[in-house]
N, C-alpha and C positions, 0 to 999 in steps of 0.2 A: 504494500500500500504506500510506503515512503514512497518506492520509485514512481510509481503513479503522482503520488503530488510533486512531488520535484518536476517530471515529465510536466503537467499540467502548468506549473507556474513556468519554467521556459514559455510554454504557447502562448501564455499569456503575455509574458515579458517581450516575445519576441512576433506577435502576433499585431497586426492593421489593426485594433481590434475599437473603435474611435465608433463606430457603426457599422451597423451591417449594412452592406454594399447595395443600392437603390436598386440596382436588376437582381440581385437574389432576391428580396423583400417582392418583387413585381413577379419574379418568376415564381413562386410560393403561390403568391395570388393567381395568376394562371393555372397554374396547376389544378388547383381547386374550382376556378373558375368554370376550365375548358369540361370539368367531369360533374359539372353541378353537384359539388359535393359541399359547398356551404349550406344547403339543407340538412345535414346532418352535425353542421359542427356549431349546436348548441353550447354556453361555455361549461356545462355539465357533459355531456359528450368528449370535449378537447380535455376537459379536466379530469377524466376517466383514459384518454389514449394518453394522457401523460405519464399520469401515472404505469400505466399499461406499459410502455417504452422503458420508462427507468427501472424499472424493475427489468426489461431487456436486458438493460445497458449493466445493471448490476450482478446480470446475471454470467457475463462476462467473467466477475469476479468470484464465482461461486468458489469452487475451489483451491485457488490461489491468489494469493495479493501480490502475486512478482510474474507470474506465467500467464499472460493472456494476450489476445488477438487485438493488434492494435487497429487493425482494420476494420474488424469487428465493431469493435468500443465506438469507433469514428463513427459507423454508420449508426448504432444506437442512439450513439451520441444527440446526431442530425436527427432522428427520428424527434427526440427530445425537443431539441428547438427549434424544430419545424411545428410539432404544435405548439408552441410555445408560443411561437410569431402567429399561430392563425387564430390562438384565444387573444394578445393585443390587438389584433386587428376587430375581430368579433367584438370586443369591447370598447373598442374607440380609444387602448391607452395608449400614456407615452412613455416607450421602456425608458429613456433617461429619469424621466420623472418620478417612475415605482422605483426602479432600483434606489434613485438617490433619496426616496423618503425612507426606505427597508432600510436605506445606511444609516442615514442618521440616526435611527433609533438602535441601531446593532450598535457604534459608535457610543451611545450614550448606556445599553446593557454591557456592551465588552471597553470599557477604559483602558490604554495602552497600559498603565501603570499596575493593572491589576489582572492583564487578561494576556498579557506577554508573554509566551512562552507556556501558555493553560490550554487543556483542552477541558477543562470548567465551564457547565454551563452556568451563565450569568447571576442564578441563582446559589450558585455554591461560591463564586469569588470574595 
């Protein structure tokens, strides 16, 4: 599992990652578009294949936290925020706007002074 997070924060570190790219977000939406398949993606629907996906994507890890399919992980991955992006869309939000409110309150339960170096949840610090 270390090497998974270490791998992870390189992509991040080393990743465009500023916004997702305006023809992926459009191509997403086509997708769905071209197959009329926004009739089905109530945000109880997308919040059901999300789950559904990560649990995929976790299951990668069943057995090992150091041996698994990197290829694999990627396309769960994608499965993951692909609905991700069609429950924003479904909902009218704005991902900068949720994430940077989720932060500030994560920020204000995890204090650098008190959460450094803790895999405590905010409750126990």
């Amino acid at each position: 599992m270390v090497v998974l997070i270490k791998e992870l924060k390189f992509c991040v570190q080393n990743a465009s990652l500023e916004h997702m790219k305006q023809e992926t977000r459009e191509r997403l939406r086509k997708f769905v578009a071209d197959r009329d398949w926004g009739q089905f993606h109530s945000p109880a629907n997308l919040a059901k294949s999300i789950s559904i996906e990560a649990n995929e994507l976790l299951e990668c890890f069943q057995w090992s936290d150091d041996d698994y399919d990197l290829g694999h992980v990627k396309e769960e991955l994608a499965d993951v925020i692909t609905y991700c992006m069609d429950m924003v869309d479904r909902l009218g939000l704005d991902v900068d706007e949720i994430i940077n409110s989720k932060m500030d309150k994560n920020e204000a339960k995890y204090p650098v002074e008190k959460a450094k170096g803790s895999a405590k949840k905010y409750t126990e610090l």
